[in-house]
mmJSON file of the N, C-alpha and C atoms, coordinates in Angstrom:
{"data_MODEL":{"atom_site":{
"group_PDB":["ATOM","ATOM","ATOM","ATOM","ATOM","ATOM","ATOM","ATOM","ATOM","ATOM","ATOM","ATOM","ATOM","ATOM","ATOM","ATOM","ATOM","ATOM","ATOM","ATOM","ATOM","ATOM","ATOM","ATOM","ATOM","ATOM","ATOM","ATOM","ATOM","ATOM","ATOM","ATOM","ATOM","ATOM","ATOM","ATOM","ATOM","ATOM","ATOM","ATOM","ATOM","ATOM","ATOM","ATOM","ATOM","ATOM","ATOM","ATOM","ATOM","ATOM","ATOM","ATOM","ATOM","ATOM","ATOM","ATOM","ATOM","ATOM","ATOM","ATOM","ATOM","ATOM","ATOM","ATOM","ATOM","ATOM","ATOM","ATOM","ATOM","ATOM","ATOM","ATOM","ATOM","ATOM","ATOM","ATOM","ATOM","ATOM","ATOM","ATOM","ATOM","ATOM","ATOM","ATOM","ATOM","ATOM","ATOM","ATOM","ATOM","ATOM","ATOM","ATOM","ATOM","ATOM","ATOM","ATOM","ATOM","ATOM","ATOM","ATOM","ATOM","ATOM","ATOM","ATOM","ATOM","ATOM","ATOM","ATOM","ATOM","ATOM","ATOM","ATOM","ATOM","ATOM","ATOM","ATOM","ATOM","ATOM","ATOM","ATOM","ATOM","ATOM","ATOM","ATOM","ATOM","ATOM","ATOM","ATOM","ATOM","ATOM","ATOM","ATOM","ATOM","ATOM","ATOM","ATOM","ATOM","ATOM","ATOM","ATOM","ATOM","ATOM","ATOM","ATOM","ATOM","ATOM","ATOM","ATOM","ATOM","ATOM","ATOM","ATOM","ATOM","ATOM","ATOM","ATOM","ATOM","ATOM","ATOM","ATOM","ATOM","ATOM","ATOM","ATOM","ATOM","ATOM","ATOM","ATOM","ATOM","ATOM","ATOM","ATOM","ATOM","ATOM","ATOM","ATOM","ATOM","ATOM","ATOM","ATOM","ATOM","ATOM","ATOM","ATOM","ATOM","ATOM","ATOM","ATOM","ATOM","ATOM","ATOM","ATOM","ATOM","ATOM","ATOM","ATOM","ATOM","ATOM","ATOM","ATOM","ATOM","ATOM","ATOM","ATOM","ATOM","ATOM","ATOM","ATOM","ATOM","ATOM","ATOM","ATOM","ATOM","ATOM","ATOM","ATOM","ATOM","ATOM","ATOM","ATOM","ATOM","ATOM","ATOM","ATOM","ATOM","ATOM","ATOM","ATOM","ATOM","ATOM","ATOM","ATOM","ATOM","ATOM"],
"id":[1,2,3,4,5,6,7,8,9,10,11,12,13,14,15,16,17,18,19,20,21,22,23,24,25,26,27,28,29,30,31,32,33,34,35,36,37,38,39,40,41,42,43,44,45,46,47,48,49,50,51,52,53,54,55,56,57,58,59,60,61,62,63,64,65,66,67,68,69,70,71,72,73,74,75,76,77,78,79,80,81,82,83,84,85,86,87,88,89,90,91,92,93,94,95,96,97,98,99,100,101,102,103,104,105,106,107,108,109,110,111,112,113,114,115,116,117,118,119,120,121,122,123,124,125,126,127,128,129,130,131,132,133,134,135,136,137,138,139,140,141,142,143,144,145,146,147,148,149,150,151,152,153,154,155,156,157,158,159,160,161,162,163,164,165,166,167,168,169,170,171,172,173,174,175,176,177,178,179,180,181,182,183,184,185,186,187,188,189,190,191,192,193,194,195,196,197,198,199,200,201,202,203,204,205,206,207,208,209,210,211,212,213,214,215,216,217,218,219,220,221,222,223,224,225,226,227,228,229,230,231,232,233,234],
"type_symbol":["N","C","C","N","C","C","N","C","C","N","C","C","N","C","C","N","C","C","N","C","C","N","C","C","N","C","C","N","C","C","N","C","C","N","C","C","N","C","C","N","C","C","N","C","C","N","C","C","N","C","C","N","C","C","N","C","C","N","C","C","N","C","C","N","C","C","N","C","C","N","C","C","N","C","C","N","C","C","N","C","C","N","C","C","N","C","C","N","C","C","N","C","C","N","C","C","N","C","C","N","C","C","N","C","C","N","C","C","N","C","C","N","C","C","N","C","C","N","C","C","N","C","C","N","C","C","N","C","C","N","C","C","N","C","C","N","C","C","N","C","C","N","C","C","N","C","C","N","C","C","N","C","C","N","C","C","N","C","C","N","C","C","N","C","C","N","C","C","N","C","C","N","C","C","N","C","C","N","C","C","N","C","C","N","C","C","N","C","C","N","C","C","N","C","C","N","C","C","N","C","C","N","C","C","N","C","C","N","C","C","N","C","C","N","C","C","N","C","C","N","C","C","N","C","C","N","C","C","N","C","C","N","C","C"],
"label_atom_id":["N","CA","C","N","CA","C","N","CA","C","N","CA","C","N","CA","C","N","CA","C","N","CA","C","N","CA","C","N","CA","C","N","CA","C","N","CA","C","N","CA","C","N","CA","C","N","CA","C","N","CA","C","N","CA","C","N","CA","C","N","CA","C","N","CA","C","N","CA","C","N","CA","C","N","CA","C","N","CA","C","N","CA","C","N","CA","C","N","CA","C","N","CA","C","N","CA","C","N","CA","C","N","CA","C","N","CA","C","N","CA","C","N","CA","C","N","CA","C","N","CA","C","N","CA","C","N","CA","C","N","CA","C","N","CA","C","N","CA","C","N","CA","C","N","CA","C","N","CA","C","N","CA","C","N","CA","C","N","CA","C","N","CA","C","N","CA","C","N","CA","C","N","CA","C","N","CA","C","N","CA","C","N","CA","C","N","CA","C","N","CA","C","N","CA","C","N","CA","C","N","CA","C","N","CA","C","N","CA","C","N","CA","C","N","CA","C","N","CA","C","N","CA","C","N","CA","C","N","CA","C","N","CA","C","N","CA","C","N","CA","C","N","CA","C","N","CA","C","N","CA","C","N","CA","C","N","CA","C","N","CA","C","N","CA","C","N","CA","C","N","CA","C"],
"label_alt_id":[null,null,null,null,null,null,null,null,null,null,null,null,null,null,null,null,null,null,null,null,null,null,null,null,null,null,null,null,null,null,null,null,null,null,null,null,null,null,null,null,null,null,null,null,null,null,null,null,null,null,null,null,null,null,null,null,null,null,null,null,null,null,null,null,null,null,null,null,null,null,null,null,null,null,null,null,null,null,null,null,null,null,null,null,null,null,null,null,null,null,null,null,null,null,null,null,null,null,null,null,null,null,null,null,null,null,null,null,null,null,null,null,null,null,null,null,null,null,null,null,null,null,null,null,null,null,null,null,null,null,null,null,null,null,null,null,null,null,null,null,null,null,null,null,null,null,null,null,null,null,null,null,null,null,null,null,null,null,null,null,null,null,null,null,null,null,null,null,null,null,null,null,null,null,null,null,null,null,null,null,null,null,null,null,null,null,null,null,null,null,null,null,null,null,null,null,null,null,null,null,null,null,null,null,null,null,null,null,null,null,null,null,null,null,null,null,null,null,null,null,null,null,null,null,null,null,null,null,null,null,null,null,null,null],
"label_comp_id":["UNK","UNK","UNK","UNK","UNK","UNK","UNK","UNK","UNK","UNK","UNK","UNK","UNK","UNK","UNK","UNK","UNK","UNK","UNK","UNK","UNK","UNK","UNK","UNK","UNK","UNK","UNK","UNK","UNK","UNK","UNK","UNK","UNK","UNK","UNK","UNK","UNK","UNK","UNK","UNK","UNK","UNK","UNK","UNK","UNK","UNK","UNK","UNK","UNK","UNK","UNK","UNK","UNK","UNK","UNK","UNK","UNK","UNK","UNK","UNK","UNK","UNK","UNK","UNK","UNK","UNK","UNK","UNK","UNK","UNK","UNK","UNK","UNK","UNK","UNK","UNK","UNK","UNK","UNK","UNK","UNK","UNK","UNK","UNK","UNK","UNK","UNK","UNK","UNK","UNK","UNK","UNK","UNK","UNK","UNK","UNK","UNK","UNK","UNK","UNK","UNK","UNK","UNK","UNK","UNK","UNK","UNK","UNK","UNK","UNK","UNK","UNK","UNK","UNK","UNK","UNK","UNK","UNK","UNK","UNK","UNK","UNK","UNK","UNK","UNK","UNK","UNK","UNK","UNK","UNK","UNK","UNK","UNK","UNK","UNK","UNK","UNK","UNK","UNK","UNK","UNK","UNK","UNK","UNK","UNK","UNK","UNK","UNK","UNK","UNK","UNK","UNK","UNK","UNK","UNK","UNK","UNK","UNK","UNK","UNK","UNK","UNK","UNK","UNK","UNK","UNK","UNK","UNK","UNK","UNK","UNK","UNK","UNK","UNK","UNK","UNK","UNK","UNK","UNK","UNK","UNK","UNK","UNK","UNK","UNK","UNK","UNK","UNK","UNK","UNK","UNK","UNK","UNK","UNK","UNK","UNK","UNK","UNK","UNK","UNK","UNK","UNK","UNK","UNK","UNK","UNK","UNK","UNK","UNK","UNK","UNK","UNK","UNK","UNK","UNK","UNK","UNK","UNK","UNK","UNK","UNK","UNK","UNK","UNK","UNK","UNK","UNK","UNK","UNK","UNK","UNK","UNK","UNK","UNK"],
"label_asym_id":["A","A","A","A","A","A","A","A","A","A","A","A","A","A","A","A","A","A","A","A","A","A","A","A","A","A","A","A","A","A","A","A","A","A","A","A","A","A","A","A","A","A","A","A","A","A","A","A","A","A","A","A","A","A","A","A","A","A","A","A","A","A","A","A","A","A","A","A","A","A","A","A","A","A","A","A","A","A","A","A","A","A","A","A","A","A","A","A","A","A","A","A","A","A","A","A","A","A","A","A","A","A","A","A","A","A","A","A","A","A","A","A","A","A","A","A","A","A","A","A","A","A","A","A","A","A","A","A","A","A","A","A","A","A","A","A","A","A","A","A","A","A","A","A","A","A","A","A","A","A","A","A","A","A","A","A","A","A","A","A","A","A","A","A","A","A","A","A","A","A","A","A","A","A","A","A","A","A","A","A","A","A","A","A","A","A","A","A","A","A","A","A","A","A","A","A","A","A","A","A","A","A","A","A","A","A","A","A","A","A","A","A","A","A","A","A","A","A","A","A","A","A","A","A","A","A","A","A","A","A","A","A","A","A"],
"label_entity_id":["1","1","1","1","1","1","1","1","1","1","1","1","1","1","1","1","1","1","1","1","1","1","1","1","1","1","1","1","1","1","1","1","1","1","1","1","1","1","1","1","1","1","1","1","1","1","1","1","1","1","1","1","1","1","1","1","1","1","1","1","1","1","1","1","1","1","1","1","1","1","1","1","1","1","1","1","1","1","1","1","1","1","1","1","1","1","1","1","1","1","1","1","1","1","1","1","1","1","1","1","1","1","1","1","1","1","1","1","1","1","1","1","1","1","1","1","1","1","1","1","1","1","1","1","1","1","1","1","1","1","1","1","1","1","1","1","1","1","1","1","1","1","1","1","1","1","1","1","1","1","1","1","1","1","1","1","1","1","1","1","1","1","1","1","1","1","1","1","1","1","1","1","1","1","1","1","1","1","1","1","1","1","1","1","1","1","1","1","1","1","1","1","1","1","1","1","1","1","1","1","1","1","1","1","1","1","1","1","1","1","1","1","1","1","1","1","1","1","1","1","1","1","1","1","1","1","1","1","1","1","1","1","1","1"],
"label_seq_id":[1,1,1,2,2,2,3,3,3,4,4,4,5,5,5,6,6,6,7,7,7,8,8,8,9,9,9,10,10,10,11,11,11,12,12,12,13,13,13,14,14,14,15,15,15,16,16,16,17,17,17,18,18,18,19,19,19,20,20,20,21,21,21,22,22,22,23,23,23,24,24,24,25,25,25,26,26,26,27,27,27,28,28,28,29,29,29,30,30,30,31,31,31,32,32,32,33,33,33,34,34,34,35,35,35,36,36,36,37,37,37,38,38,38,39,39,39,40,40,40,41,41,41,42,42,42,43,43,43,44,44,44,45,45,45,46,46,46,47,47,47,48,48,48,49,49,49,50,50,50,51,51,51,52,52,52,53,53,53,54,54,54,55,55,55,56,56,56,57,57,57,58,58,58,59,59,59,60,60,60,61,61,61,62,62,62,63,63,63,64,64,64,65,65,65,66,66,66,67,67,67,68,68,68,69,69,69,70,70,70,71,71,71,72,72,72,73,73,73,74,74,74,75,75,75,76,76,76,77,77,77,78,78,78],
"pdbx_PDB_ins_code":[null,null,null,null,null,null,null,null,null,null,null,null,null,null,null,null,null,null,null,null,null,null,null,null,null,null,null,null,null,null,null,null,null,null,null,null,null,null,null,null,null,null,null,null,null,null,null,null,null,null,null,null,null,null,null,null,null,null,null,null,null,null,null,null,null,null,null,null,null,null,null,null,null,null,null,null,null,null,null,null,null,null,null,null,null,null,null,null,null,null,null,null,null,null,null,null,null,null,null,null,null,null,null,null,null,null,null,null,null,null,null,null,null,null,null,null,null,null,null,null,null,null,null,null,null,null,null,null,null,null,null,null,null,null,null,null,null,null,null,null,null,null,null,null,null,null,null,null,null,null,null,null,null,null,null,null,null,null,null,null,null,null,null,null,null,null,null,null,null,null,null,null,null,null,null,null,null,null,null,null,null,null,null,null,null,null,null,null,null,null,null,null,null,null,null,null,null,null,null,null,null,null,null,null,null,null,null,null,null,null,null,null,null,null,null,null,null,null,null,null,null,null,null,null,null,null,null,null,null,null,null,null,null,null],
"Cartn_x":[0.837,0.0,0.892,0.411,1.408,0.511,1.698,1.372,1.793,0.426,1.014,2.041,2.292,3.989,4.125,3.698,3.453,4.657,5.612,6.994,7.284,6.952,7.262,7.05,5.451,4.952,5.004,5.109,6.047,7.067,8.026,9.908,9.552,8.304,8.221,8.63,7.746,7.353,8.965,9.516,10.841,11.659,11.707,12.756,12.335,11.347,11.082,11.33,11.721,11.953,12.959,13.9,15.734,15.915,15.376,15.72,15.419,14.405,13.74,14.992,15.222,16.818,17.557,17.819,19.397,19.156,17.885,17.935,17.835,17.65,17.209,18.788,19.921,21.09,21.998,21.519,22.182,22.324,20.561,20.138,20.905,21.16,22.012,23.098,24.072,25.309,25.653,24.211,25.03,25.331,24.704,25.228,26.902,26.93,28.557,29.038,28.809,29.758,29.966,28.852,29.083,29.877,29.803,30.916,32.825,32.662,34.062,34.421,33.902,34.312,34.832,33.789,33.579,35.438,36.495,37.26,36.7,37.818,37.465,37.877,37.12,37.287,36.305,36.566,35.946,35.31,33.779,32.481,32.575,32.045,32.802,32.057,32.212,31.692,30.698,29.424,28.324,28.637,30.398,30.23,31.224,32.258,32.944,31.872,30.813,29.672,29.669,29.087,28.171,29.652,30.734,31.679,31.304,31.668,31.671,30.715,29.703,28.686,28.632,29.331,29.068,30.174,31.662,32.413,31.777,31.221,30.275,28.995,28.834,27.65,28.418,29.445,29.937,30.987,31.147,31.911,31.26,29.592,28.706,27.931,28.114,27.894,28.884,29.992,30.685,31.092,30.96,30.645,29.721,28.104,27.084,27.391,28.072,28.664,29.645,30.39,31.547,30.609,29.576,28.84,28.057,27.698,27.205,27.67,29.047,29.715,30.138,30.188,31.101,29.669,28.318,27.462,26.984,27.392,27.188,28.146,29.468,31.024,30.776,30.021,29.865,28.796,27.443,26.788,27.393,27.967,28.218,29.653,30.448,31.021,30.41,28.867,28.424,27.724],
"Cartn_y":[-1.171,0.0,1.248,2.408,3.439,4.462,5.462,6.334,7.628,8.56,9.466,10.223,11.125,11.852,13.298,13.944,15.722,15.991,15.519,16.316,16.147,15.118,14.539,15.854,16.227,16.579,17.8,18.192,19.878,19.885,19.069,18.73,18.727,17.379,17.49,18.453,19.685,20.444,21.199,21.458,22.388,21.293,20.044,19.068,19.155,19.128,19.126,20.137,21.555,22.628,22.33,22.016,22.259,21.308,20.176,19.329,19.882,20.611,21.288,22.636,23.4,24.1,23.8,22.153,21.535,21.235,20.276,19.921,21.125,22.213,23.625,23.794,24.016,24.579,23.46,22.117,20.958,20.903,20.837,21.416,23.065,24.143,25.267,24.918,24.317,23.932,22.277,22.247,20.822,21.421,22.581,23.381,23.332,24.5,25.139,23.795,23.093,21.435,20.539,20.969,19.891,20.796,21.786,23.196,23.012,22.881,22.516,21.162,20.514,18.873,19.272,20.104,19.837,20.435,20.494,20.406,22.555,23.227,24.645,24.888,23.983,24.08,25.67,25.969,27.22,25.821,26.832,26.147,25.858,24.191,24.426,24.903,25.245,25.898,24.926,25.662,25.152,23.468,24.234,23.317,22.151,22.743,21.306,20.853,20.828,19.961,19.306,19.974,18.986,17.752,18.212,17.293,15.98,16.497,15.401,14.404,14.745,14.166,13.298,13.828,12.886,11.767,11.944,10.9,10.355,10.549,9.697,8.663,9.262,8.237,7.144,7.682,6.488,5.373,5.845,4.886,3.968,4.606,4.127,2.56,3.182,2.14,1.494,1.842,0.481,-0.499,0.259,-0.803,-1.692,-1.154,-2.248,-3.308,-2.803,-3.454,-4.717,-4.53,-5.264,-6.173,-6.199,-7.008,-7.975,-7.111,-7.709,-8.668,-8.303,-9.6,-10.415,-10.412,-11.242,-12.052,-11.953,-12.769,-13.585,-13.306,-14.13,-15.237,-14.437,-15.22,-16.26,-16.65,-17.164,-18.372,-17.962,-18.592,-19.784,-18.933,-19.699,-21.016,-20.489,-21.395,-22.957,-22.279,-23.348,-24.188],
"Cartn_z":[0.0,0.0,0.0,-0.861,-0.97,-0.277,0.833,1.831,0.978,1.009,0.786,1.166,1.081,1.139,1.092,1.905,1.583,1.304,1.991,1.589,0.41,-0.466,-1.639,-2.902,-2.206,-2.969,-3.145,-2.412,-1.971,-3.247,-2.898,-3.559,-4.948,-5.586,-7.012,-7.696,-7.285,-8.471,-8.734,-7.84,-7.57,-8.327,-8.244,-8.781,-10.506,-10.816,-12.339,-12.848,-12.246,-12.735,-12.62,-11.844,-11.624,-12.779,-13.094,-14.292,-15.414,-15.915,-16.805,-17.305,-16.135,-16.875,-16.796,-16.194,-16.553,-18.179,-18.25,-19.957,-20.248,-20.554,-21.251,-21.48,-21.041,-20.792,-21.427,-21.475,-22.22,-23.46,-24.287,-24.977,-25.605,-24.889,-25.583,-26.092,-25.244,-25.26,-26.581,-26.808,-27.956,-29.018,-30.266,-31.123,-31.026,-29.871,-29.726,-29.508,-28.857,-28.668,-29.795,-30.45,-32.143,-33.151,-33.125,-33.844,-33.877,-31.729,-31.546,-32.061,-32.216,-32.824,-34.095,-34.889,-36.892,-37.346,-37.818,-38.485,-38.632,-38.821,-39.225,-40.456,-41.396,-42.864,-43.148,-44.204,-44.955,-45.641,-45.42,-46.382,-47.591,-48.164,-49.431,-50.583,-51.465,-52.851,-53.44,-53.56,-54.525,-55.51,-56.35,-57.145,-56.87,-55.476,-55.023,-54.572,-53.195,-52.75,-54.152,-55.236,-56.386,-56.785,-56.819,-57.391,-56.062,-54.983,-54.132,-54.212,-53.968,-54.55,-55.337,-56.521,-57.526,-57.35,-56.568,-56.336,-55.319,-54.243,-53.525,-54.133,-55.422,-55.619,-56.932,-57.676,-58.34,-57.542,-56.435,-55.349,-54.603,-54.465,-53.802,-54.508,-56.037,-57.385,-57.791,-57.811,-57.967,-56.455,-55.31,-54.423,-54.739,-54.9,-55.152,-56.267,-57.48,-58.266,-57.877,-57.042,-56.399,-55.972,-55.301,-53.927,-54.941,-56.138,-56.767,-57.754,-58.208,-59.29,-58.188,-56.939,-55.737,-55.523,-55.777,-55.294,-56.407,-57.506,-59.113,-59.576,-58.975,-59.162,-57.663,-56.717,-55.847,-56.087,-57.189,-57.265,-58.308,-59.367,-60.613,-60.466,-59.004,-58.749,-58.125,-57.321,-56.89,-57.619],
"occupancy":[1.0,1.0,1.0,1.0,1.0,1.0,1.0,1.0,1.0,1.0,1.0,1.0,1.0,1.0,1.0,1.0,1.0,1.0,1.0,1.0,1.0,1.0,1.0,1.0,1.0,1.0,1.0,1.0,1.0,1.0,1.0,1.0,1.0,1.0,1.0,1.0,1.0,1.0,1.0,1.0,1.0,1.0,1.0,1.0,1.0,1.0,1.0,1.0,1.0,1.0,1.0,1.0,1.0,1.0,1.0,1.0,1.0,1.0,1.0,1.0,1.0,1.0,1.0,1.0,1.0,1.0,1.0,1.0,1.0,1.0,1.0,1.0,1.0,1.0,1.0,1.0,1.0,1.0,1.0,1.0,1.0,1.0,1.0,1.0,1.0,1.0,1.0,1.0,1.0,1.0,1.0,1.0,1.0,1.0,1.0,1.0,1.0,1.0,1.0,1.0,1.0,1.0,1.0,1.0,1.0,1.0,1.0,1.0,1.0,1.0,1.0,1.0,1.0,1.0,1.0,1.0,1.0,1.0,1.0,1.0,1.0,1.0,1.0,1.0,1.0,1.0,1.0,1.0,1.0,1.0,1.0,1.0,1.0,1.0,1.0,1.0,1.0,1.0,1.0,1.0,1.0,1.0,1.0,1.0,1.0,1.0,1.0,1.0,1.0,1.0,1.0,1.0,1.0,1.0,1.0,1.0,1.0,1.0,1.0,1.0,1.0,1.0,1.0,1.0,1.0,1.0,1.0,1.0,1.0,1.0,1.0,1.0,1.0,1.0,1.0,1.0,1.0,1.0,1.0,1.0,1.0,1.0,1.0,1.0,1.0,1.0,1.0,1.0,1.0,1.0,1.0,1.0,1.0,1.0,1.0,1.0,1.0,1.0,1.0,1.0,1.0,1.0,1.0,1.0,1.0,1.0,1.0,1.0,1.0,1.0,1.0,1.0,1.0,1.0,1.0,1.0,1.0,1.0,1.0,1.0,1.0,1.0,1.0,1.0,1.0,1.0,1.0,1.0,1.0,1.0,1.0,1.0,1.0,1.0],
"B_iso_or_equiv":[0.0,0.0,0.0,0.0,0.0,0.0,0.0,0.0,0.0,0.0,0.0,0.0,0.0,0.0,0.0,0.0,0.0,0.0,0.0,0.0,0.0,0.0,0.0,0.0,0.0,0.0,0.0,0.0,0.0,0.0,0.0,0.0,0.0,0.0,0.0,0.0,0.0,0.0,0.0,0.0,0.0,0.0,0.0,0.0,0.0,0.0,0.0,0.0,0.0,0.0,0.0,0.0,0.0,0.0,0.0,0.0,0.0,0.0,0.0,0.0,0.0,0.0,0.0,0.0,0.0,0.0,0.0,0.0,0.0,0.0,0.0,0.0,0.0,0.0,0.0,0.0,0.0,0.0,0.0,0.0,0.0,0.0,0.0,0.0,0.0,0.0,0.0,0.0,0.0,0.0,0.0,0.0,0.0,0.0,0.0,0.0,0.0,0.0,0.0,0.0,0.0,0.0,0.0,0.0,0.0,0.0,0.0,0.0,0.0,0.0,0.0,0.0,0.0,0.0,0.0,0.0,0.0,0.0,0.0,0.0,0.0,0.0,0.0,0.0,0.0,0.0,0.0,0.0,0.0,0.0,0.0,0.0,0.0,0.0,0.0,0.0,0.0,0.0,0.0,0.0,0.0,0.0,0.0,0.0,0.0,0.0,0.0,0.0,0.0,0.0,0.0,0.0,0.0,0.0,0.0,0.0,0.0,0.0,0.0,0.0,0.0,0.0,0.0,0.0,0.0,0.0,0.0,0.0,0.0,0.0,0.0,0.0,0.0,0.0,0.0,0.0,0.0,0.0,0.0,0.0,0.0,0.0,0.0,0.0,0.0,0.0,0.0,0.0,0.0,0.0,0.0,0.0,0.0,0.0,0.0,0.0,0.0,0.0,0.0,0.0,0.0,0.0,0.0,0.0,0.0,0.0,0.0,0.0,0.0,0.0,0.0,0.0,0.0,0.0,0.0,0.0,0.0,0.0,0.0,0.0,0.0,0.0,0.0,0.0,0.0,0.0,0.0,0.0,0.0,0.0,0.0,0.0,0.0,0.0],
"pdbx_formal_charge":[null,null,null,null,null,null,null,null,null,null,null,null,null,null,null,null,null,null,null,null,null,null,null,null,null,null,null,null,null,null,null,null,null,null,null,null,null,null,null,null,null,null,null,null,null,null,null,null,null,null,null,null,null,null,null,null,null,null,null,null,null,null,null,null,null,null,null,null,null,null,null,null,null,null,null,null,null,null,null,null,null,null,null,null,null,null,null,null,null,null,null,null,null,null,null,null,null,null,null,null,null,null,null,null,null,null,null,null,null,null,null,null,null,null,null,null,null,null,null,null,null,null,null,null,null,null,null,null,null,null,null,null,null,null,null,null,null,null,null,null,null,null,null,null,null,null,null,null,null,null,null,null,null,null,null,null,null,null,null,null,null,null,null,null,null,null,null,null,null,null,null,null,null,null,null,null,null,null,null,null,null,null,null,null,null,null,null,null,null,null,null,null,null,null,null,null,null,null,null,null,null,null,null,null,null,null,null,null,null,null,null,null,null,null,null,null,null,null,null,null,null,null,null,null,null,null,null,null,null,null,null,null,null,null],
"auth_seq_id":[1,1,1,2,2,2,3,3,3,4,4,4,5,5,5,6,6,6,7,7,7,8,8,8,9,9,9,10,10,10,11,11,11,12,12,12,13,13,13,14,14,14,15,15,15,16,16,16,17,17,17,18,18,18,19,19,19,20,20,20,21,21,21,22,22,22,23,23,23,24,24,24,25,25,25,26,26,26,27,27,27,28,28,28,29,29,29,30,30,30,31,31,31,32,32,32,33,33,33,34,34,34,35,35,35,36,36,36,37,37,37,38,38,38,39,39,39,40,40,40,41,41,41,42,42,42,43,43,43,44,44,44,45,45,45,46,46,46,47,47,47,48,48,48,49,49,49,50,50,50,51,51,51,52,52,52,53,53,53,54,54,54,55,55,55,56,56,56,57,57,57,58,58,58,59,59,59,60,60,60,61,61,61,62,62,62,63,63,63,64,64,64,65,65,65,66,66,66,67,67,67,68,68,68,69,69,69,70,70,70,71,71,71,72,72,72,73,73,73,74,74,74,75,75,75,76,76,76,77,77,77,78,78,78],
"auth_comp_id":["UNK","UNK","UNK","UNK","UNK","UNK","UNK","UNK","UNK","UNK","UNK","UNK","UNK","UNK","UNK","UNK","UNK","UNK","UNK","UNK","UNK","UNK","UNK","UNK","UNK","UNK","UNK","UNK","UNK","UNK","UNK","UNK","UNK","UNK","UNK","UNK","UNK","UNK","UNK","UNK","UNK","UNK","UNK","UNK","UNK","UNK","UNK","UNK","UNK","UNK","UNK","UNK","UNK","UNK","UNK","UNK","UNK","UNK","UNK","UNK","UNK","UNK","UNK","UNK","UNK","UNK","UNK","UNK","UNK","UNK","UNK","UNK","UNK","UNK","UNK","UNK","UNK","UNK","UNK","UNK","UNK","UNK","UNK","UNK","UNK","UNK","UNK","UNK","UNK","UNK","UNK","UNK","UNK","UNK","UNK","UNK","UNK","UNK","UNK","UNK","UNK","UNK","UNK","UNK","UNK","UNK","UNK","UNK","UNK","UNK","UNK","UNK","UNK","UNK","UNK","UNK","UNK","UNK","UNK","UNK","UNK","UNK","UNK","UNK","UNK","UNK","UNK","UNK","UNK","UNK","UNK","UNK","UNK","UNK","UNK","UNK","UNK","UNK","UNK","UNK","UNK","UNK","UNK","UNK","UNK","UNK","UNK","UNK","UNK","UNK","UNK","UNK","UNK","UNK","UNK","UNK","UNK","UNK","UNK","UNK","UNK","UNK","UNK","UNK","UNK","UNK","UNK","UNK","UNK","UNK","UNK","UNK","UNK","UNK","UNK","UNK","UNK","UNK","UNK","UNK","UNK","UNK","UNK","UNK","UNK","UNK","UNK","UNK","UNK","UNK","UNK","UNK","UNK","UNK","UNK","UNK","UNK","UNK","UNK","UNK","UNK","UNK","UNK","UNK","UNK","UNK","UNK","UNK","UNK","UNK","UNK","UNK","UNK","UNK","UNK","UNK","UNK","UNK","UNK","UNK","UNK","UNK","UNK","UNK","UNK","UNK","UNK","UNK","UNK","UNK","UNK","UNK","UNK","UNK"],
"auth_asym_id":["A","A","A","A","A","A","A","A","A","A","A","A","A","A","A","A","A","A","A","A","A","A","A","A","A","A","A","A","A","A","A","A","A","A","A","A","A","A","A","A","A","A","A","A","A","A","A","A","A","A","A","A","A","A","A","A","A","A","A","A","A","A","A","A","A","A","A","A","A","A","A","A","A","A","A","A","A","A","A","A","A","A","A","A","A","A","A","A","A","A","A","A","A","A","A","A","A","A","A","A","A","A","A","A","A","A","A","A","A","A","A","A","A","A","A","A","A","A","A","A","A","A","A","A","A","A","A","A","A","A","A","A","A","A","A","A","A","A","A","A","A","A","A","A","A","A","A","A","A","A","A","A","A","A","A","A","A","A","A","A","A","A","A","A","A","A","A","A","A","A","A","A","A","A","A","A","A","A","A","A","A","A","A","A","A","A","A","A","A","A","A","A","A","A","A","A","A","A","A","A","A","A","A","A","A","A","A","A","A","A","A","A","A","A","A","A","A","A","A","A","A","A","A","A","A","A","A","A","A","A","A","A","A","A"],
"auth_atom_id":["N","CA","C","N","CA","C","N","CA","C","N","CA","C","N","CA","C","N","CA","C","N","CA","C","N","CA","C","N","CA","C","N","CA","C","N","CA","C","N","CA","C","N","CA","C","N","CA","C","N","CA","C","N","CA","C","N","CA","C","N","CA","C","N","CA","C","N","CA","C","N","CA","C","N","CA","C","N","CA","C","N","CA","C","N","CA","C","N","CA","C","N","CA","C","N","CA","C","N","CA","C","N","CA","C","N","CA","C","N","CA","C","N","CA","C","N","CA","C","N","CA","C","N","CA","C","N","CA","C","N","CA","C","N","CA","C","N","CA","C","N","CA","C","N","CA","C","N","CA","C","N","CA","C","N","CA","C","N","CA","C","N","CA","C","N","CA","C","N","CA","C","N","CA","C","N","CA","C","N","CA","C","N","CA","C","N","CA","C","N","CA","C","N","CA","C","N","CA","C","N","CA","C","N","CA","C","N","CA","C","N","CA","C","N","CA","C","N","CA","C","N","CA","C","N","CA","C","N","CA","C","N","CA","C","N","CA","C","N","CA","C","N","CA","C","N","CA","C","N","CA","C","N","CA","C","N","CA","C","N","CA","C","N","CA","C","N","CA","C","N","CA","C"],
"pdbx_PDB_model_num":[1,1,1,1,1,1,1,1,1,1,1,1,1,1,1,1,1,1,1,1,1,1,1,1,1,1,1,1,1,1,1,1,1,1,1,1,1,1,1,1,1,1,1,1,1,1,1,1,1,1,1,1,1,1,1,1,1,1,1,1,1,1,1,1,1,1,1,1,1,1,1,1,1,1,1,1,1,1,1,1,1,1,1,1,1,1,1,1,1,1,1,1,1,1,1,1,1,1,1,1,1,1,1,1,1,1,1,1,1,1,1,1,1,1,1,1,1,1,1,1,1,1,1,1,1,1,1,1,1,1,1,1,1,1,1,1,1,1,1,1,1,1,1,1,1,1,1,1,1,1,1,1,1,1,1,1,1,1,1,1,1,1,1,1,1,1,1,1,1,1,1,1,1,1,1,1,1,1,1,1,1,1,1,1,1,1,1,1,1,1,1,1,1,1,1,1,1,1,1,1,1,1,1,1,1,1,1,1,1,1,1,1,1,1,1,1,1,1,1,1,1,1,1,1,1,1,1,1,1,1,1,1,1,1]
}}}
């Protein structure tokens, strides 16, 4: 059987606030904390992004390619 608890209930409300601007202040601080991690490259140009890109997606295709003659050259041996 559970006894009520005035003191409890008093404490709640004050404890959900002190947690409420700890996350609030955690929350501020992840931006500036993910900033100091990132490398202080200068942003890159419209058309390097687009180059990258595009070496990301023919690397991305001849991986699938690879996975894919490695699962044909696997079958045809069996």
């Amino acid at each position: 059987m559970r006894y009520f608890q005035p003191e409890r209930a008093l404490i709640a409300p004050a404890m959900r606030e002190e947690r409420r601007r700890e996350l609030d202040a955690m929350l501020r601080h992840l931006p500036q904390r993910r900033d100091d991690r990132l490398p202080a490259h200068a942003p890159l140009s419209l058309e390097a992004r687009f180059h990258r890109t595009i070496v990301n997606i023919r690397q991305d295709v001849q991986r699938a390619k690879d996975v894919q003659t490695t699962h044909i050259l696997r079958w045809l041996r069996s």
